[in-house]
C-alpha positions as CSV (number, residue, x, y, z in Angstrom):
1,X,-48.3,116.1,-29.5
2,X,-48.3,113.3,-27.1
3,X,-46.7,109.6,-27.4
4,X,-49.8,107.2,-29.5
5,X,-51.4,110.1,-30.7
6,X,-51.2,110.9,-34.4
7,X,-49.1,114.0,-36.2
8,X,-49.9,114.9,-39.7
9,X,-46.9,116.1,-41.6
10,X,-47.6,118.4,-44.7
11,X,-44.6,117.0,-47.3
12,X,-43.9,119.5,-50.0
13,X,-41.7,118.1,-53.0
14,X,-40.6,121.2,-54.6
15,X,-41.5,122.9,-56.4
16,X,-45.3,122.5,-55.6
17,X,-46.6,119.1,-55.4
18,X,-47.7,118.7,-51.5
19,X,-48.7,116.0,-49.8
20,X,-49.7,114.8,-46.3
21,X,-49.0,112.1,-44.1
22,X,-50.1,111.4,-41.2
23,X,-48.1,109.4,-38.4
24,X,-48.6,107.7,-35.2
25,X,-46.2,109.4,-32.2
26,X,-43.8,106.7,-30.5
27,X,-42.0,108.9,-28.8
28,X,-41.3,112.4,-28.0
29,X,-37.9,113.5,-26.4
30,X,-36.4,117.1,-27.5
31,X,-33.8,115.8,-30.1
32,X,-36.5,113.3,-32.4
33,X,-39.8,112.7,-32.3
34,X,-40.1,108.9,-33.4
35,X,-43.4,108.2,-35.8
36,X,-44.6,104.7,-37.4
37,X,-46.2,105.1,-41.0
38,X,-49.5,103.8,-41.7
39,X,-49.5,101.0,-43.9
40,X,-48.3,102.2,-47.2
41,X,-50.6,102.3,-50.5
42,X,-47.9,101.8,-53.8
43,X,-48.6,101.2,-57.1
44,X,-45.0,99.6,-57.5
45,X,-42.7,98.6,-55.4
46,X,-40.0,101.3,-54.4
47,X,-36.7,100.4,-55.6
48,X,-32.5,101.4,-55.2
49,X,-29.6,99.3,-56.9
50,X,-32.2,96.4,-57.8
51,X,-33.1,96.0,-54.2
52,X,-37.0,96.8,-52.7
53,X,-36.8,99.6,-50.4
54,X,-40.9,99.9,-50.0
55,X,-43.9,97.7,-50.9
56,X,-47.6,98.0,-50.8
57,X,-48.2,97.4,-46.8
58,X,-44.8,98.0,-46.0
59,X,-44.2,100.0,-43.0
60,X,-41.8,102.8,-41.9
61,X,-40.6,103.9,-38.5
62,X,-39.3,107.8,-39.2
63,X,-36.9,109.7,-36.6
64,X,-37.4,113.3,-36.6
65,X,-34.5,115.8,-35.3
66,X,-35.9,119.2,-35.0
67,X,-34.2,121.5,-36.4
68,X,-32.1,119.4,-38.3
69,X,-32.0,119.1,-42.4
70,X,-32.6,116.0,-42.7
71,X,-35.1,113.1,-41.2
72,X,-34.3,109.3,-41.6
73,X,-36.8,106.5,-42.2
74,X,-36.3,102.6,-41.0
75,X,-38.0,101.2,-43.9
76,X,-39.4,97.2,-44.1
77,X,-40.8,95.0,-46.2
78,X,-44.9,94.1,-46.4
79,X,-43.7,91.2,-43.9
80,X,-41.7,93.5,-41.7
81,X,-38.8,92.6,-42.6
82,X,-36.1,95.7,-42.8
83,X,-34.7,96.3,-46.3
84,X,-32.6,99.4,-44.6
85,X,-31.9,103.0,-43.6
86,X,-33.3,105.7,-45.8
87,X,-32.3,109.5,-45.0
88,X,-34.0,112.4,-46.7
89,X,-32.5,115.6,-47.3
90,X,-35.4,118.3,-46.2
91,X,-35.7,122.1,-44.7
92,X,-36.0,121.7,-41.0
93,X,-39.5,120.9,-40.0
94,X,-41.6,123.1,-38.8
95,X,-43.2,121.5,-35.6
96,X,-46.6,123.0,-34.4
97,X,-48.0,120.6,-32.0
98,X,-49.4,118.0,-34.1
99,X,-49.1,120.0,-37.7
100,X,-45.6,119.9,-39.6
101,X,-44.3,121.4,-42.4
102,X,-41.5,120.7,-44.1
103,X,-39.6,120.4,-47.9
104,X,-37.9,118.0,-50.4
105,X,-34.5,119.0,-51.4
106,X,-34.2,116.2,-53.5
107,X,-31.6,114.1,-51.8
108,X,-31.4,111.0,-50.0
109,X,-29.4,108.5,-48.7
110,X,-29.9,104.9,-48.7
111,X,-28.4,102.1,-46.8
112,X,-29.8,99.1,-47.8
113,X,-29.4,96.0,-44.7
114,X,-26.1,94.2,-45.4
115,X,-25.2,97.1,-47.7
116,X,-23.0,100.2,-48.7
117,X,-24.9,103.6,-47.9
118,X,-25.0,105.7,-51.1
119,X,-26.5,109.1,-52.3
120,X,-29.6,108.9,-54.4
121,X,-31.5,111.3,-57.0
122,X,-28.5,113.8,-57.6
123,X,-30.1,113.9,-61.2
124,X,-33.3,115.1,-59.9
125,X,-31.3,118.2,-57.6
126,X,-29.7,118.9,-60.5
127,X,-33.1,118.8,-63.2
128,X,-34.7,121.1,-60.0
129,X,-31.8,124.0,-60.6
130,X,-32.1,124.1,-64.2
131,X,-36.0,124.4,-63.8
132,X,-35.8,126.9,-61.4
133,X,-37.9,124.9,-58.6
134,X,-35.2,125.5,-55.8
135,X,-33.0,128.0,-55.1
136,X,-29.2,127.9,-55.4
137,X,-28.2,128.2,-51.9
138,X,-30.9,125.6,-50.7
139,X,-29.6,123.1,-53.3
140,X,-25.9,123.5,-52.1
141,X,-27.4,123.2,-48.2
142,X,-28.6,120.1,-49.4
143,X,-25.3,119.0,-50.8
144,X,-23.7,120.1,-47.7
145,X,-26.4,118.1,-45.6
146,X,-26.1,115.0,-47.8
147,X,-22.1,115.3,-47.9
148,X,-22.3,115.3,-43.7
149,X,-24.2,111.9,-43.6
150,X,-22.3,110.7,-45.7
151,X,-18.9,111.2,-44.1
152,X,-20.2,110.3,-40.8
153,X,-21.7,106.9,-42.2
154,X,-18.4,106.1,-43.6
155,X,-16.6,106.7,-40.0
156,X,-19.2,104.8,-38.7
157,X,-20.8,107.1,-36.2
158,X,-24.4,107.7,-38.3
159,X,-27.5,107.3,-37.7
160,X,-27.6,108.3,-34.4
161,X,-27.8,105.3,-31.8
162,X,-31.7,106.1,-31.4
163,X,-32.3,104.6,-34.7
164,X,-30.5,101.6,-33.3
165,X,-32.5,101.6,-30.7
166,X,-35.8,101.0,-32.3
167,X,-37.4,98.2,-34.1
168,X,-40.5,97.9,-36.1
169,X,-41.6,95.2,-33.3
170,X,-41.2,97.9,-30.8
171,X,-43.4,100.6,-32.5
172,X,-45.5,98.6,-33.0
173,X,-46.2,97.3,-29.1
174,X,-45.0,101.1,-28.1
175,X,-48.9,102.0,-30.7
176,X,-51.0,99.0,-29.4
């Protein structure tokens, strides 16, 4: 896996629908890998608290911390403008050169721009016990995981300054 080559990331949303994405490399260092989204196909527009989160042609700049449980995506509008900071809660991804694996556990944060971060799709965890789609002690990881983000949000010390660092502008001259 090299910076402006491509990774393609096999997504499974427990507890079998799978799909694959596949993402330009911006840059490599050991603690993230930083990918840009293609443009994104939606039949609706992806929504939290009444606010647009993703459109059709929006664009997503996605920070990758191996071995961690979660990943966090710098979402934007079809014009590039940022509608915020969406974190999902995931297994660790399994990074083989350009092929990664990883799972949905359901959770996410969102912090929409100019916004309060909160946790989304509790519901759906929950609905994913009772069916028996994930197991008990990767649900309460997940809790766990979701919990951490969201006490170091409210301190103020999350995301990490490297998602600070980067702007859609600057994936997209870091890709040309």
């Amino acid at each position: 896996m090299s910076d402006g080559g491509y990774v393609r990331i096999h997504y499974r949303r427990l507890p079998d629908n799978d799909r694959i994405f596949d993402q330009r490399v911006v840059q490599t260092r050991d603690d993230v890998i930083v990918t840009l989204s293609n443009r994104l196909e939606l039949p609706e527009p992806m929504s939290a608290g009444g606010r647009v989160m993703l459109e059709n042609d929006s664009l997503a700049l996605w920070f990758t911390f191996p071995g961690e449980w979660h990943d966090i995506g710098l979402f934007h509008r079809a014009d590039g403008t940022p509608t915020g900071l969406y974190a999902n809660i995931l297994t660790p991804p399994q990074i083989d050169g350009d092929v990664w694996h990883t799972s949905d556990l359901f959770l996410d944060l969102w912090w929409p721009t100019g916004g309060e971060v909160e946790l989304l799709d509790e519901d759906e965890l929950e609905e994913a016990l009772e069916k028996g789609a994930i197991e008990p002690g990767i649900a309460n990881r997940a809790r766990e995981e979701a919990d951490r983000l969201l006490a170091l949000a409210r301190a103020g010390t999350w995301p990490p300054s490297v998602v600070r660092e980067w702007t859609l502008e600057r994936a997209l001259e870091a890709t040309a």
